[in-house]
C-alpha positions in Angstrom: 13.8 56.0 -1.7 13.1 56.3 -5.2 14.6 54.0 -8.0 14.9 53.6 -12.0 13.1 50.8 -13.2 16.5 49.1 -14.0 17.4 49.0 -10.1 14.1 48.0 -9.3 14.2 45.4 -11.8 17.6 44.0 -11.2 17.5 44.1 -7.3 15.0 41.4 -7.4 16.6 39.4 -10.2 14.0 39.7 -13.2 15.1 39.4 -16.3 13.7 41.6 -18.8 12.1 38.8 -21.0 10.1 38.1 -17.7 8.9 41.6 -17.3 7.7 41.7 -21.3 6.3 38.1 -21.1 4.3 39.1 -17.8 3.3 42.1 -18.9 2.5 41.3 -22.7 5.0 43.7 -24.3 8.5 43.5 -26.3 11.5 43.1 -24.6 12.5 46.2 -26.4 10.1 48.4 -25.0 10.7 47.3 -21.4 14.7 48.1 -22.3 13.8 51.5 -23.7 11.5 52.2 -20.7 14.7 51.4 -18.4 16.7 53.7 -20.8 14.3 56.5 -19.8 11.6 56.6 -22.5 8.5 57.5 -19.8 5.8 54.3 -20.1 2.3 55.1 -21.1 0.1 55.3 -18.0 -1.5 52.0 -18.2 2.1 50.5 -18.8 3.3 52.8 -15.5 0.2 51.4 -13.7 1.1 47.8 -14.9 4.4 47.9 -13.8 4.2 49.5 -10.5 1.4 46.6 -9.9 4.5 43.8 -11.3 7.0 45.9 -9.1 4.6 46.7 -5.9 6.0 50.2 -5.9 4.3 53.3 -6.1 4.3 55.7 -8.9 6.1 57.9 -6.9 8.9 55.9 -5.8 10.1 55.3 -9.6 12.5 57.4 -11.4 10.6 57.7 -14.3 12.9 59.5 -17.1 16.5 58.9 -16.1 17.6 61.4 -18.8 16.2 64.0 -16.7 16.6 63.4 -13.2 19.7 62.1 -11.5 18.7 59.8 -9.1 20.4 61.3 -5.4 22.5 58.7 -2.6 21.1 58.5 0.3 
């Protein structure tokens, strides 16, 4: 099932200053990449490694695509 970054993030109970301090970034920019702004590819591969997801299983732009129940 594929998931925004926020839902992936807050299912396992990260805070976002973890993800920027772990992946060397502003807490800012992790918050605008949950807002929808789509990562650069090494920041995509960076946090699907962080995550262990696929590319393909994240909701990348949420202003875009509506995430569907399952």
């Amino acid at each position: 099932m594929r998931m925004t970054l926020r839902a992936i993030r807050s299912s396992r109970g990260i805070p976002q200053k973890v993800v920027a301090a772990t992946l060397d970034v502003d807490q800012a920019l992790v918050s605008r990449w949950e807002s929808g702004q789509v990562p650069m590819p090494k920041s995509r591969d960076k946090l699907c490694r962080f995550y262990g997801v696929a590319p393909a299983d994240v909701i990348w732009d949420t202003r875009t695509e509506i995430p569907t129940a399952a």
